[in-house]
C-alpha positions in Angstrom: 7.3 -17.7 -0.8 5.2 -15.6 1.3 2.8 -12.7 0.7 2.4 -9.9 2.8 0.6 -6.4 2.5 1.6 -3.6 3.8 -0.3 -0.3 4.2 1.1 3.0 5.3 -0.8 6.2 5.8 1.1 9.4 5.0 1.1 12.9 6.0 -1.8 15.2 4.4 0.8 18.2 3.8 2.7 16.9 1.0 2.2 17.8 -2.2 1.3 15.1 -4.9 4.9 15.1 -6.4 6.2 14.4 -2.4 3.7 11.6 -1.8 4.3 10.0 -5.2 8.1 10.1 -4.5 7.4 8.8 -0.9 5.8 6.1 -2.4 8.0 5.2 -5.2 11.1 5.1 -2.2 9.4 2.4 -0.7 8.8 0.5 -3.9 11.9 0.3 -5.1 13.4 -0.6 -1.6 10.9 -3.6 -1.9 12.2 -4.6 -5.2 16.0 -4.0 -4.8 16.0 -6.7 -1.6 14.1 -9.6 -3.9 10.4 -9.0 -3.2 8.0 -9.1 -6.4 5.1 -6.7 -5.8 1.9 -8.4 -7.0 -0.6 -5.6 -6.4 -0.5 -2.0 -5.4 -3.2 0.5 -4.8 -3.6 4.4 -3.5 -6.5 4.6 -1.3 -6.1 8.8 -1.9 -6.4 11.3 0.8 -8.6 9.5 3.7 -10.3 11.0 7.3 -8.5 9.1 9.9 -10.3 7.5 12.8 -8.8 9.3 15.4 -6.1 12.5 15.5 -2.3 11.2 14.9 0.0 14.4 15.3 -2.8 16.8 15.0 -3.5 15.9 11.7 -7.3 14.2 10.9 -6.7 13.0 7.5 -4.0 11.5 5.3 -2.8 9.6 2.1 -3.3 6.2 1.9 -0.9 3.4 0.4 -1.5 -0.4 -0.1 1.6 -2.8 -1.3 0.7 -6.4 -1.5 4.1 -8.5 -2.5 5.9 -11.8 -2.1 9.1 -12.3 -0.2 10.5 -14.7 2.6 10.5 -12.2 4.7 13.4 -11.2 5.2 12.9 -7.2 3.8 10.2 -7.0 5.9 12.3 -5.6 9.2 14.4 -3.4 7.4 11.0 -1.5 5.1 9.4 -1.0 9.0 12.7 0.4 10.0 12.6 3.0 6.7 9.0 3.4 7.3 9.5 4.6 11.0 12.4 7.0 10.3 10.4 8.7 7.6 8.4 11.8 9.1 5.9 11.2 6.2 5.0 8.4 7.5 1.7 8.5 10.2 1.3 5.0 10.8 1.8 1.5 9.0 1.2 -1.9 8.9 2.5 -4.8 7.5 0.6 -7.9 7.5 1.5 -11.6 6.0 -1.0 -13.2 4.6 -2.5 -16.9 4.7 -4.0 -18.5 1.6 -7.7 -17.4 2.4 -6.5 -14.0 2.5 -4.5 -13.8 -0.5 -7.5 -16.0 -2.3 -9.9 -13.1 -1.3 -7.7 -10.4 -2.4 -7.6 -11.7 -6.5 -11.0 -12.2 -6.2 -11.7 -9.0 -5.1 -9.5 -7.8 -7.6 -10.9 -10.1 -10.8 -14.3 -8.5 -9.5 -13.1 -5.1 -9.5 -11.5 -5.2 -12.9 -14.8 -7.0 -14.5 -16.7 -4.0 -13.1 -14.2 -1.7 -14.7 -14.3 -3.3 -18.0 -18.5 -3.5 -17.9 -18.3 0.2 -17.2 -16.3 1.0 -20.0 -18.6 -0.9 -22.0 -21.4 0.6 -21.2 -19.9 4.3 -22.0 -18.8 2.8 -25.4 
């Protein structure tokens, strides 16, 4: 099996509801066609680097999953018919990569849980 990430950028204009639906569309198309999502993560409302159709921000989306690949053409086929979406990219990762991203993760979730702690 491989892993890949994808992250898409969405339009600023929606309203929560829209992007969360946007969002959930996508999701389920990845787990309907065999793909097991192993981490996903909203990045919120974000200034992009340059102007894409006159809009200087938008909501960003991270999927990380597992697959052989073969969903992969027909999510960037869905992602490009969808006026929602800005931009995306879909990247398959090596072992370093996906190594870095649970490690990043474990670190993230140890801060969380030290946080909590400390409020307790």
């Amino acid at each position: 099996m491989n892993q890949y990430e994808t992250v898409f950028i969405l339009t600023p204009v929606l309203s929560d509801e829209q992007m969360k639906e946007a969002v959930k569309k996508y999701e389920d198309h990845l787990t309907k066609n065999g793909a097991e999502i192993v981490h996903r993560e909203n990045w919120g409302l974000r200034k992009l680097a340059y102007p894409i159709q006159k809009k200087s921000t938008g909501f960003y989306h991270l999927f990380e999953y597992t697959n052989e690949g073969g969903v992969i053409a027909d999510l960037e086929v869905q992602l490009k018919r969808d006026e929602r979406v800005l931009r995306f990219l879909t990247v398959k990762l090596d072992k370093h990569a996906v190594a870095y991203n649970e490690k990043k993760r474990k670190k993230k979730a140890a801060e969380k849980a030290e946080k909590t702690e400390k409020e307790a």
